[in-house]
N, C-alpha and C positions, 0 to 999 in steps of 0.2 A: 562445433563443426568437426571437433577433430574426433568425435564421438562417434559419428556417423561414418567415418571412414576406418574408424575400428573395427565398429560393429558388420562393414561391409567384407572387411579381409576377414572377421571370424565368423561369419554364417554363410558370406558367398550374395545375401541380399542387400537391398537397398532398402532402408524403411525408415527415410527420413522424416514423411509424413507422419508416421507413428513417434515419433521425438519430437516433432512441431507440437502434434496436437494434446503431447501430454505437457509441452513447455507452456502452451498457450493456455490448457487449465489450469498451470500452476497459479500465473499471473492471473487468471480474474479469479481466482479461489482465496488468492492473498489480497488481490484489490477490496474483492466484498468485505476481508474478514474487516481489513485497513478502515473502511469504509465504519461500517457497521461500529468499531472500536471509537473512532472520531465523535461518530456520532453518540455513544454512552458519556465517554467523556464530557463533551461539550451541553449534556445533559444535565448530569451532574453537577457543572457547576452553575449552573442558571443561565447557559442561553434561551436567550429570548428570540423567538423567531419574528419574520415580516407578518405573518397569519395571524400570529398571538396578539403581537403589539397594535396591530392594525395600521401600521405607519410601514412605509417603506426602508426607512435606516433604523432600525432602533435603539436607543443605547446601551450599551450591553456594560455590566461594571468591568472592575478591574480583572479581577480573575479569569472572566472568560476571555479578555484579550490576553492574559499569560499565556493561558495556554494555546489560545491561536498563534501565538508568536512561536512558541515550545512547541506544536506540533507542524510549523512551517518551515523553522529551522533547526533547533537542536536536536529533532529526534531524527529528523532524516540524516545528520551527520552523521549522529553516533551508529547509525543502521551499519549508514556506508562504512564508519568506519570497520563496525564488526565484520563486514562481508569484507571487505578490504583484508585484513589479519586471517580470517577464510580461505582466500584465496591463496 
């Protein structure tokens, strides 16, 4: 916020919109990549999907629940932490 009130006293405009809509591609450019990453991962180590299995829960071994757990919690921390020491 305090960006756009910068950018207002050094050009005389207002062009909030133009720093939304680059904030708002940041976020779904990072969510695909997020996305897309999860999904390699959880490839990798033998998810087994509901299509494949033909069953609705199916069981998945050990490893792939590491790293569901690894990518539900430790990796979001350590992010946060990094961007935390960023800021």
């Amino acid at each position: 916020l305090l960006i756009i009130f910068v950018d207002e006293l050094a050009t005389g405009q207002r062009r909030e919109g133009s720093f939304y809509a680059f904030f708002s591609l940041g976020q779904k450019v990072a969510l695909a990549v997020c996305i897309a990453i999860s999904n390699f991962i959880l490839e990798s180590v033998g998810y087994i999907s509901p299509e494949k299995a033909g069953c609705v829960d199916p069981i998945q071994n050990a490893t792939v629940i590491l790293m569901l757990n690894l990518m539900i919690g430790i990796f979001p921390a350590v992010i946060m932490a990094i961007t935390l020491i960023a800021l």
